[in-house]
C-alpha positions in Angstrom: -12.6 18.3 -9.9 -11.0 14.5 -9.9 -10.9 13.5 -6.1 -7.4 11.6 -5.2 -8.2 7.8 -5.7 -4.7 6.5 -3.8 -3.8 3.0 -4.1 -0.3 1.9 -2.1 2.2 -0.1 -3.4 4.4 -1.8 -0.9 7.9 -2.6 -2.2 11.2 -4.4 -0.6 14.1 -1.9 -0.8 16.3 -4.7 -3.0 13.0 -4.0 -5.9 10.8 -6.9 -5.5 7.2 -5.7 -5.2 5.2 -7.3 -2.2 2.0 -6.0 -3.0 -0.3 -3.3 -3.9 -3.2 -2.3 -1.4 -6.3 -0.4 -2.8 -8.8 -0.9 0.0 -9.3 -0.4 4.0 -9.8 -4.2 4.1 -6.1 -4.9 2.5 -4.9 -2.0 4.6 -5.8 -4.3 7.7 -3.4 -7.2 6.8 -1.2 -5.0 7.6 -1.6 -5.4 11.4 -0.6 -2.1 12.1 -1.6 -1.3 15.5 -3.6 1.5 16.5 -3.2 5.0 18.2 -5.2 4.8 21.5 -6.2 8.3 21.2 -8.4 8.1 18.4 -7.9 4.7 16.9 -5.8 5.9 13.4 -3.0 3.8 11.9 0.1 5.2 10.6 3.3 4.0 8.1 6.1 5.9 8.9 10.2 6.0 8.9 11.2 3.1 11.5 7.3 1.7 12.0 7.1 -1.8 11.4 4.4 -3.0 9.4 3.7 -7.1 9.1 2.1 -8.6 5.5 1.8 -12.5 4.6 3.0 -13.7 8.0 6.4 -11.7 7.4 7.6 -8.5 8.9 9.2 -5.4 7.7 10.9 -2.5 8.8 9.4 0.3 6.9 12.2 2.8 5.1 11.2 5.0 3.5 7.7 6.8 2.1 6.9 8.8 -0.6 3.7 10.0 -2.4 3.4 9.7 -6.5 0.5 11.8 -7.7 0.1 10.2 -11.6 -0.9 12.8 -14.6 -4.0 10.6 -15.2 -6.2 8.6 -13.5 -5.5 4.7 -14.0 -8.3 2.8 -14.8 -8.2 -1.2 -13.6 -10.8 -2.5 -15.7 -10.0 -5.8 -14.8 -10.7 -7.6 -18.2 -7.7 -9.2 -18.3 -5.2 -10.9 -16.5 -5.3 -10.7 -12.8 -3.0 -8.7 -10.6 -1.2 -11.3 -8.3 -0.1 -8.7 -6.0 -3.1 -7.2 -4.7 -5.0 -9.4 -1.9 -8.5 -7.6 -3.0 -9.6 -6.3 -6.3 -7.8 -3.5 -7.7 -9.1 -0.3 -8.0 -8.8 3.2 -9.7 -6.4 5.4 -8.9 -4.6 8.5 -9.5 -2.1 8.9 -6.9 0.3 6.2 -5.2 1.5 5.7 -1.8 5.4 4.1 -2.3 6.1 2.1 0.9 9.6 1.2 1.0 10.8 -1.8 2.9 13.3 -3.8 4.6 13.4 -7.5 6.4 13.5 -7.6 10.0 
């Protein structure tokens, strides 16, 4: 049984693609802040979320699970989006966003 591998992709409502975020340490430039009951971070409708020194008004989410898992071999090219190196993945997380 294939375990979901999610990576999420963080994209400005007008198209342009910010970046793509496959790791708990690219999850954390984020900056979102954390629940004081037990610590977790969420993206939701209205949250604002901070990336690159820039920050956004998050509007809308959605979840893509993919047919097959894609595999980022990483032979060629580099993927100037992502802050860390990419990973696997089978599912995406679309975060949808606008300037504040």
């Amino acid at each position: 049984m294939e375990a979901l591998q999610a990576r999420i992709l963080i994209q400005h409502v007008q198209g342009a693609t910010i970046a793509y975020l496959y790791n708990r340490e690219s999850f954390d430039l984020l900056n979102i802040p954390p629940h004081t009951y037990d610590s977790s971070q969420f993206i939701e409708v209205g949250s604002t979320i901070e990336y690159d020194g820039t920050k956004y008004n998050v509007k809308s989410v959605n979840f893509k699970m993919d047919k097959d898992l894609n595999v980022m071999d990483n032979k060629y090219g580099i993927n100037m989006y992502a802050p860390t190196d990419p990973s696997d993945f089978n599912c995406q997380i679309g975060v949808f966003v606008d300037n504040i």
